[in-house]
Structure formats: C-alpha cells, structure tokens
C-alpha positions in Angstrom: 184.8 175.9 71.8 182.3 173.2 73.1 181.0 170.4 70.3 177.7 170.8 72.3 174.6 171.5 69.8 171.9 170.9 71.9 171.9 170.8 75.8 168.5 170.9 78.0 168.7 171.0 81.4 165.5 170.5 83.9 163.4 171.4 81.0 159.7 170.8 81.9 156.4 171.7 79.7 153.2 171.8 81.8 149.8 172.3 80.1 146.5 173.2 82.3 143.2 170.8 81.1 139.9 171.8 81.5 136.9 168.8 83.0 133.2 169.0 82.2 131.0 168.6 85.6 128.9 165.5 85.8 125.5 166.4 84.2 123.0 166.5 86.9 124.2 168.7 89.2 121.3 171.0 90.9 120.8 174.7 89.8 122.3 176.0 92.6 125.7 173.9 92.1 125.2 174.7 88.5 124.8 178.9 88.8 127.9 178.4 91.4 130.5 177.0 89.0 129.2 179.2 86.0 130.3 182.3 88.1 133.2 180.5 88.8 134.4 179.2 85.4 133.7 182.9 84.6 136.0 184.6 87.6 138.8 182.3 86.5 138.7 182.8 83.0 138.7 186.7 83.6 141.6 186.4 86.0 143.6 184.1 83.1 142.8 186.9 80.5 144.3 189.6 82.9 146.9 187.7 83.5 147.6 186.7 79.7 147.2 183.1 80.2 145.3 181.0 77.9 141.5 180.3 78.9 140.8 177.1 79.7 137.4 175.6 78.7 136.0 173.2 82.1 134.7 173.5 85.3 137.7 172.0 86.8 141.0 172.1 85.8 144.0 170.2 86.3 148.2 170.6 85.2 149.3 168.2 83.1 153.2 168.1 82.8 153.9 166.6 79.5 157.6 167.1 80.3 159.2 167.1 83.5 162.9 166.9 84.4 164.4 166.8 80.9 168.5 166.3 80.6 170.6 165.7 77.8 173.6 166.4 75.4 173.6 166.0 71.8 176.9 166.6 70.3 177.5 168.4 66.9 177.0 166.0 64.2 175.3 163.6 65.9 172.4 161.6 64.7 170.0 160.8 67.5 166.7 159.3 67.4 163.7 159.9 69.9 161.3 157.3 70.8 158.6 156.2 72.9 154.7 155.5 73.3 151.8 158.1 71.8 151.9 160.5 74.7 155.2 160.1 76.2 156.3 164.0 75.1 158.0 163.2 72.3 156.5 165.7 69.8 156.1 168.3 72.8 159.3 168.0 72.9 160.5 168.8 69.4 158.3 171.8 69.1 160.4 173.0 71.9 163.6 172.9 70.0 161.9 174.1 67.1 160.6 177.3 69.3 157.0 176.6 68.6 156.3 176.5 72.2 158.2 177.7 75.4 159.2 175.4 78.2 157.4 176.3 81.4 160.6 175.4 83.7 164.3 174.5 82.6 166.8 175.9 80.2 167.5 174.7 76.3 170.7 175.8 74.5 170.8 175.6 70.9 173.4 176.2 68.8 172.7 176.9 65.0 169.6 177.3 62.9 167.1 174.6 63.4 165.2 173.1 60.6 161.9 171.2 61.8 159.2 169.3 59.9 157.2 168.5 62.5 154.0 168.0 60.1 153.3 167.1 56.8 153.6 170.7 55.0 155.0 172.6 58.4 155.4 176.6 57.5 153.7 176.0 54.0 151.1 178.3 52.7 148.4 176.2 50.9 147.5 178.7 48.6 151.3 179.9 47.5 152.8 177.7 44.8 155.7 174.5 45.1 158.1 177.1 44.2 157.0 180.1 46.4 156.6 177.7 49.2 160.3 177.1 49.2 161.4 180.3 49.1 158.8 181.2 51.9 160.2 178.3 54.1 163.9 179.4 53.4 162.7 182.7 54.9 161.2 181.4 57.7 164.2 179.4 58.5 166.2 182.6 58.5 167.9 181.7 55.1 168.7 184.8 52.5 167.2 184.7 48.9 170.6 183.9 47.3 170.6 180.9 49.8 167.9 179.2 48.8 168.0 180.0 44.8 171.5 178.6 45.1 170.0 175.1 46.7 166.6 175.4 44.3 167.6 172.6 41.9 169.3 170.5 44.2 165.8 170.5 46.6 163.7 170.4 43.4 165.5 167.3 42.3 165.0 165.6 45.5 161.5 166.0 45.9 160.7 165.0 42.5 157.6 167.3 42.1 159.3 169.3 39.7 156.4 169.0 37.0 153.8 170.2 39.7 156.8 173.1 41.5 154.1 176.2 39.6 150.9 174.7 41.3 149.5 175.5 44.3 150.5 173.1 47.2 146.8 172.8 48.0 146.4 170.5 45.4 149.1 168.1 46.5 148.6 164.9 47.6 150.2 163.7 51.3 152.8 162.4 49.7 153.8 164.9 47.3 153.9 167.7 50.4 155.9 165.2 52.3 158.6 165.1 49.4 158.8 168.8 49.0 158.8 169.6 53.1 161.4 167.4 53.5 163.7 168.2 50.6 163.4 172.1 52.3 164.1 171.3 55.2 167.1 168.5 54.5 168.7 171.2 52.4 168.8 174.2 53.2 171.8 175.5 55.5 170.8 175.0 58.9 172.7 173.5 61.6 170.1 171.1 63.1 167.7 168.9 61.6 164.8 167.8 63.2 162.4 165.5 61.9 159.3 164.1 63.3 157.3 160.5 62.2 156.1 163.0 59.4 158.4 159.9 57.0 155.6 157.9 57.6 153.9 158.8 54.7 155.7 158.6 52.1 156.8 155.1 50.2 159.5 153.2 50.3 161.2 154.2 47.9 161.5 158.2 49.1 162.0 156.3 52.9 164.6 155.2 52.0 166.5 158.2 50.2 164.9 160.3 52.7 167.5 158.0 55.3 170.1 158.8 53.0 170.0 162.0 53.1 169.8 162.4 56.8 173.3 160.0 56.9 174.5 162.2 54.6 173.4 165.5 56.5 175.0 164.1 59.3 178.3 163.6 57.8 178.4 167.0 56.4 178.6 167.7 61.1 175.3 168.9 61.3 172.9 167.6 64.2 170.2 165.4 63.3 167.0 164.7 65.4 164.5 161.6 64.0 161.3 160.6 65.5 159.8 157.1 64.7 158.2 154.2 65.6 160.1 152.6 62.8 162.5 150.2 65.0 164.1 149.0 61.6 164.6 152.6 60.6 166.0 154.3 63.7 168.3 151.6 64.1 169.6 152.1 60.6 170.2 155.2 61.0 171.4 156.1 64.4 173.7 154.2 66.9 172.1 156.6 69.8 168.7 157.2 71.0 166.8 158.8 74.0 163.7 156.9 75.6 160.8 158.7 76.5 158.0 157.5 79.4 155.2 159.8 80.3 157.1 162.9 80.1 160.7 162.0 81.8 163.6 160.7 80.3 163.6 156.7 80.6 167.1 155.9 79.1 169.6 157.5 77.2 172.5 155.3 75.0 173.5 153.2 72.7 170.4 152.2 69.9 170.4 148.2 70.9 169.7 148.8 74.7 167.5 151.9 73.7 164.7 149.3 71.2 165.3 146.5 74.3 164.0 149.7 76.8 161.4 151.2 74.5 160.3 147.6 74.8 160.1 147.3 78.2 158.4 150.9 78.4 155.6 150.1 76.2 154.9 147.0 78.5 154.7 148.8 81.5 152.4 151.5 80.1 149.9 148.7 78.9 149.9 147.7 82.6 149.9 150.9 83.9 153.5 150.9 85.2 153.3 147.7 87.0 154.9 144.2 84.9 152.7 141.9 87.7 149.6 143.5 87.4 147.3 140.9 85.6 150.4 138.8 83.8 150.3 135.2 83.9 153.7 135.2 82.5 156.9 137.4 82.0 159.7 137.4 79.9 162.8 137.9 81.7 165.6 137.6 79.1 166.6 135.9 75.9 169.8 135.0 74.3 171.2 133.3 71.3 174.4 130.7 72.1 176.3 128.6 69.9 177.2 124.7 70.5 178.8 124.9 73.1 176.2 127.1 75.5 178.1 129.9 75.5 176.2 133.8 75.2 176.9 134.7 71.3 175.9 137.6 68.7 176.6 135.7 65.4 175.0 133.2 63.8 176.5 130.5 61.0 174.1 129.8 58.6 173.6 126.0 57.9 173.5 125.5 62.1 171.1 125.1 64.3 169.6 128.2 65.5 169.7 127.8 69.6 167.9 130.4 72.1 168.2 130.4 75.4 164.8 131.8 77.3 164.2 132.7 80.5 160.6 133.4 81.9 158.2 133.4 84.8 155.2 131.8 85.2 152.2 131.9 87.3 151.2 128.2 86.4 148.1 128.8 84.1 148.1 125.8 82.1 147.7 126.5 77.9 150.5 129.0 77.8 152.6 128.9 74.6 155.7 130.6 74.3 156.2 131.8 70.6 158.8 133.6 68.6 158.6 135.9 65.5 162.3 135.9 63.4 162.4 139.5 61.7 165.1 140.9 59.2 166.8 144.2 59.4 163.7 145.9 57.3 161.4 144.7 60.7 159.7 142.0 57.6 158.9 138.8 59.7 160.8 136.0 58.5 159.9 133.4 60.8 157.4 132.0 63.0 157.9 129.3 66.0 155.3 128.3 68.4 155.8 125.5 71.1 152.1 124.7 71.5 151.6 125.0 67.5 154.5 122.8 66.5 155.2 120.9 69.2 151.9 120.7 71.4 154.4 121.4 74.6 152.9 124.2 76.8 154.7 126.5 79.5 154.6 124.5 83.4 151.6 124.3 84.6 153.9 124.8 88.1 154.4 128.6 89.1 158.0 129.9 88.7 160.8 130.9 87.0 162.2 128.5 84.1 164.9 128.4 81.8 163.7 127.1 78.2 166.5 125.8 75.8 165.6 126.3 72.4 167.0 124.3 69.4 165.4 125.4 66.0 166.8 123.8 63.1 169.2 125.2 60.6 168.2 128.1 58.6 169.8 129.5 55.6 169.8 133.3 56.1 171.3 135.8 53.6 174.4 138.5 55.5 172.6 140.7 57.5 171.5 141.7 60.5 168.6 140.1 62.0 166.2 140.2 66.0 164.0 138.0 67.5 160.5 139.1 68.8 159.4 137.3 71.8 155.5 136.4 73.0 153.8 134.4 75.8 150.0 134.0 75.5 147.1 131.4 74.9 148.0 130.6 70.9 145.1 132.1 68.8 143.5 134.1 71.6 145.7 136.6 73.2 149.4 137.7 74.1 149.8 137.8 77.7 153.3 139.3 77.4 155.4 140.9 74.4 159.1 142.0 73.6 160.0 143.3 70.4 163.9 143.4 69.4 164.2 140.4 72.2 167.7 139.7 71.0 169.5 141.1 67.8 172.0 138.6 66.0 174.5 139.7 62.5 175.2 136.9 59.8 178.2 138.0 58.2 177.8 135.5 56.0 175.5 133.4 53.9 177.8 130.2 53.5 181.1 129.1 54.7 182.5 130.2 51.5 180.9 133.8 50.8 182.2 136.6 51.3 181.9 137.9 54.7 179.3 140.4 55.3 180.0 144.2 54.7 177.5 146.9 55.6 178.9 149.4 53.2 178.0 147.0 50.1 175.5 144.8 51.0 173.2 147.0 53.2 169.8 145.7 52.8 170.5 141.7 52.3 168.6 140.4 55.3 166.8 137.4 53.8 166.5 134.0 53.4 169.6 132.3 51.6 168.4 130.5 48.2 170.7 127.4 47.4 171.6 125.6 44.1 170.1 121.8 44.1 173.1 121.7 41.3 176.1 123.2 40.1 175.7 126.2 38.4 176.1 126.1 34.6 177.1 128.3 31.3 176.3 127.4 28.1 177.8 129.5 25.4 175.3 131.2 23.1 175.9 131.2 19.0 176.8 134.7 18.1 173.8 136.9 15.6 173.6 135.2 12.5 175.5 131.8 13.2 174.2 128.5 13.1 174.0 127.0 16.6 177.1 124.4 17.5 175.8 120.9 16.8 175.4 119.1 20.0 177.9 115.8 20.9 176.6 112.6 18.3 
C-alpha cells in the first residue's frame, strides 16, 4: 500500500474579480455597462456561478500548477509572502473550497484550524463546542468523550469549558481550537499561522504536540512566518510565489529561498530593478579559509561575503547575529564600527570578515545579511543568510545535544574566578569559627 497521504497534481484555484469604471464616464457609457453588468450577472446566476460585483472583470489564478507528495507521517511546513496561495491552499485540503483544475488525493480525515475558532459556534458552550467539532470532523461521540480530558487539559480553559465561547478571549479560543483539532483521531493535521496568537508558553507546547502527532505517523501541515518555528519543527518545507510552487526540500535551502522570494516580490520579480547592491552569497570558514558549519566558541567568528555593487558611495554592509528562537543577538556594521563603506567602484567583491571571538551558549544559530545607507534604508535583505551549530560552549563542555539542551541558543556567561562551595552550618548549630 502506498505511504502517500497527500498528493496534488496540476491543482489550480482561479477566482474571477470584479473593477469599478473610472467615475466620469458619460450617460450613455454609463446606461451601456449597467445593462451589461446586469446581462452577465443574470447569465452567472443561470449558470450557478457566483455574481461578481464590477464593471469589468478579470481571473485571478491564486494557484496554478500545483505538485507534490507528502508522505504519511511527515511534518511539512508551508511558507511564503501574504498572497502567494498559501491559505487558498489549505482550504483546499480542508475541502472548504474546490480546485478549479487538477486533482488532490487525500488519505485520512483531515483536521484544519484554519482560523482562530474554525467550525465553533459562538453561542454553544467550551464543552458543546468540542463535541460539535468532533462531529464535524466525522468523529463518533464515544470518540471524543474518550479524548475530553486529555483536550480539556491541554487547552487549560477548563474553568471557563460551561461558558459560551463568545465570551472568550483570542487566546483562550486559540487554546481550545487547537487542543480539538491536535487530538482528536484524524489522520492529517493542518494548521494555519492561527499559532500566532497565543503566548509563548502554549507556542511552544502547541510545537510539542505537533512533534508528537507526528510521531504517533500522522501527517502534519504548519503554516508560519515563524522562521525559528518552522525550522524547529520540520526538516521539509514547500515554497510558495504567486500561486506556483517555488521550491520543494529540505528546511535550510527552503528559509534561504523564501528569502530570495520575498526579495523578488518587493521588486516585482526582478533582483536589478532599482538595487544599488546585491547579496550574492555568504559563508562562515574557519582559520584556514576553508567553507565550514561549526563554530568554536572562544574564536574568531570569520564570514566570507560576496556582493555586487553599482558604485553608490555610502553603502554599508551590516549583519544581524540571531539565535535559534530568531532573538537577535548581535549587531555588526562596517560604516558604524569601522567607518569603511562598500567600493565606490561598480562590481562584484568578495568581503572577508573577521569579527572577534564570541562566547555563545550550544545551539544553533544564522546570520541575517543587509546592504543599505546606515540609518536610512536597506537597499537589499537576506534573512537566514547562513546557519551555523555550536555544539559546544567551551572546549571542555559537553558537546551539544538537541534532545537535552534544546533551547540553549545564547550568549555563554564565564566565571572571572573559580567557582566556590562553602559548607553551610546545619539548623540550630553555631557557625564554624573562621581560620585565627
């Protein structure tokens, strides 16, 4: 039997968009596309199409040549700019909506929470609500009693379960959606930036639980801007760029092309248009040049950068050092620290880097990389640059392990002396005369 859970193929969603006329327009023009608007809208109802508002209209594909695999028990995230069909997409595999072209195989039940309360009835109480859900989800009674307390538990609204979810607070309807829809028995879990909301705290057990739902073989499907959380979480994600599928693999080469996509949308899919500058690449090394991933605490910290330049003189190049919770860390600057500026010559240049040591805590950490006019704008941005791991914090630690010291990424703090115990007198005894 195939381990395929979810397979599109060719899947495209296409949307029709009404435009407003100029005002202006003479009667005539104006009497003329009234009885128009009015013959369309009548052929659209006989048709069973949806009216469209607009005295032009116009398809907008917000998917187009959709193909993937996601395997059973994988845990894949989605990401890409506002608008790049993302959440289109989800309510596709959620059967919200029908794709206008293309095929999607799913096998299972599908969970979604798509939005903060998704198939909640504001009037029905905490407790109806989850029963309710668990129907809609296709889940028997005995089903969801026999998961109540575990959900209950998880959401941690059990004092407020008997009131009416209308008087929750975003938070509180993101802790009970998400607790339905993490446990009860479905077979894929899809999950939209709906995390957003709640604190750090239920972020972070709200993780958890996905790791865990994915090591129980069910699929998982996250949606988030949150670099630092996707990459926790998943070792695969799928890029999306207006509508199309812009890469598809491993998480590191998925932030570094999320990245690159956001740029080109800024510039309207062109990296020349209006740049003075462009990063081409970025690497760490270690002493002796040579391309490396790890990084010795107590060393110098050296980057190797490569850019392109169109000569316009004031240019700073500038780096941000982030931890593995996307915190910043660090901050560098040439013209800030070191009044040096990019060439004033066009071209492409190699800069050597050579920061001085820093004492960083195991962990895993990235580099965000910027060109601009310091103080006044960023001509060119790359998040997630280059990713590093310290696997550990001194020569004599114990090397880094994700599985117990998850959540580390820091600054290092040092001793300026040996560390000391001084034996306390026990209840009731006198304290041991010091020496003379």
């Amino acid at each position: 039997m195939s381990d395929v859970a979810i397979r599109a193929e060719k899947l495209g969603k296409k949307f029709i968009i009404g435009h407003r006329a100029e005002v202006g327009s003479v009667f005539v023009d104006v009497v003329a596309r009234g009885f128009r608007n009015a013959l369309r809208k009548g052929t659209d109802m006989l048709r069973g199409r949806a009216m469209v508002e607009g005295d032009t209209v116009e398809e907008f594909w917000a998917l187009r040549d959709v193909d993937f695999e996601i395997k059973r028990g994988e845990v894949v995230s989605i990401i890409g700019h506002n608008g790049a069909g993302k959440t289109t997409l989800l309510k596709i595999l959620s059967r919200i909506t029908e794709p206008s072209e293309g095929r999607l195989s799913i096998k299972g039940r599908v969970a979604s929470l798509l939005e903060v309360g998704t198939g909640f009835h504001p009037e029905l109480t905490g407790r109806e609500n989850v029963f309710l859900n668990g129907a809609i989800l296709g889940m028997t009674r005995a089903e969801v009693r026999r998961r109540f307390d575990e959900i209950i538990d998880f959401s941690g609204v059990e004092k407020f379960i008997d009131t009416p979810v209308k008087r929750y607070s975003v938070g509180m309807y993101a802790r009970l959606a998400f607790a339905v829809a993490a446990h009860l028995e479905s077979e894929v879990l899809v999950i939209d930036e709906v995390l957003a909301v709640g604190d750090a705290e239920f972020q972070a057990r709200c993780l958890n639980r996905m790791s865990e739902v994915a090591d129980a073989g069910r699929t998982v499907l996250f949606v988030s801007h949150n670099l630092a959380a996707v990459t926790a979480l998943t070792k695969r994600a799928i890029v999306f760029q207006s509508g199309r599928v812009y890469f598809d693999g491993a998480i590191d080469e998925a932030v570094a092309h999320y990245a690159t996509s956001l740029r080109k949308v800024k510039n309207g899919g062109n990296w020349g248009k209006g740049n003075t500058t462009s990063l081409i690449s970025a690497m760490l090394v270690d002493a002796s040049g040579m391309p490396t991933d790890r990084y010795e605490p107590g060393t110098p910290l050296r980057l190797r950068v490569v850019l392109e330049t169109s000569g316009l003189r004031g240019m700073s190049l500038e780096l941000v050092l982030r931890d593995e919770h996307n915190l910043p860390i660090g901050f560098y600057s040439t013209n800030v620290f070191n009044q040096v500026s990019l060439p004033g010559k066009p071209g492409q240049y190699e800069c050597s880097l050579v920061l001085e040591p820093y004492w960083l805590a195991s962990g895993e950490y990235c580099f965000d990389l910027m060109t601009g006019l310091t103080y006044v704008d960023t001509d060119h941005r790359v998040d997630n640059a280059l990713r590093f791991l310290v696997e550990r914090c001194s020569p004599d630690a114990i090397p880094f392990n994700f599985s117990q010291a998850k959540g580390n990424g820091a600054l290092a703090m040092r001793l300026a002396s040996p560390v000391e115990f001084t034996e306390l007198p026990a209840a009731g005894q006198e304290p041991k005369p010091g020496p003379g």
